[in-house]
N, C-alpha and C positions, 0 to 999 in steps of 0.2 A: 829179214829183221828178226832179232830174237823177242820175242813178244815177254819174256820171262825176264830179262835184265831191264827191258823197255818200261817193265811196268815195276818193277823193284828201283829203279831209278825216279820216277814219277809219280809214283803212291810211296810215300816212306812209311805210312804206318799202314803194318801189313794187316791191321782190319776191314781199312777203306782199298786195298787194294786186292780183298778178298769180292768186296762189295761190286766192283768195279768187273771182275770178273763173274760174275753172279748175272748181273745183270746184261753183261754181253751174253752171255748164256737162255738168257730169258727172250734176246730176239729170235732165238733159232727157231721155233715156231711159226715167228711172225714174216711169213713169205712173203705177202703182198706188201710189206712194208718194205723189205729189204728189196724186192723187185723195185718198187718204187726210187729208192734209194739208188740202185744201180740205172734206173733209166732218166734220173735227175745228175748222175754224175758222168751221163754217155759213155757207159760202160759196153752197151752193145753196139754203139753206133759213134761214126766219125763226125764229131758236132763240122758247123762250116768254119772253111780257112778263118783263122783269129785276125785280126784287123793290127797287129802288134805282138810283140816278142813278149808282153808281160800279158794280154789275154791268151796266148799260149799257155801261158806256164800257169793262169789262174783253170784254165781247162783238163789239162794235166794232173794238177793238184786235185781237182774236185774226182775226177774219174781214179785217182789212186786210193784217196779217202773211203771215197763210196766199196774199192773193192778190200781196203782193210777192215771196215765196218763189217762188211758180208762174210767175210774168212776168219774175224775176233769171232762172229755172231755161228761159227764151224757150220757156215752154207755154203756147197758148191753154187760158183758161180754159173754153174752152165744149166744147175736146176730152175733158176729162177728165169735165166733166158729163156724157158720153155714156157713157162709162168707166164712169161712177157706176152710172147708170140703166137701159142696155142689156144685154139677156141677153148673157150669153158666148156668142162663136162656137163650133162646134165646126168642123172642116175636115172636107171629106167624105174 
């Protein structure tokens, strides 16, 4: 996806489309959310067989969202899977 025509087509006044970029920007910090984000859209894991051809495709949907959100938000996704999986540090 070009993210640059995606959002010049989407945002046509290029101040709400500066804003719009700004603020995906301002998730980048925010890990545990975007982990969250990625373990609500089973970005790490194979949810159970969908009961239907159209919960398939609602399943699919949420898990491509969650990993556009996280790659607008310039997080590697495999950071966060560590996030997910790894004990908390404690600092000595």
């Amino acid at each position: 996806m070009n993210i640059v025509a995606w959002l010049k087509g989407a945002w046509k006044q290029p101040g709400h489309r500066a804003q719009v970029i700004t603020e995906y920007a301002a998730l980048m910090p925010m890990r545990h959310v975007l982990a969250d984000i990625a373990l609500r859209g089973a970005v790490f894991s194979v949810p159970p067989p969908p009961a239907d051809l159209f919960q398939a495709g609602v399943n699919e949907g949420r898990r491509q969202m969650a990993l556009e959100t996280i790659r607008l938000a310039g997080t590697d996704p495999a950071v966060l899977q560590q996030l997910c999986f790894e004990p908390v540090r404690k600092d000595p």
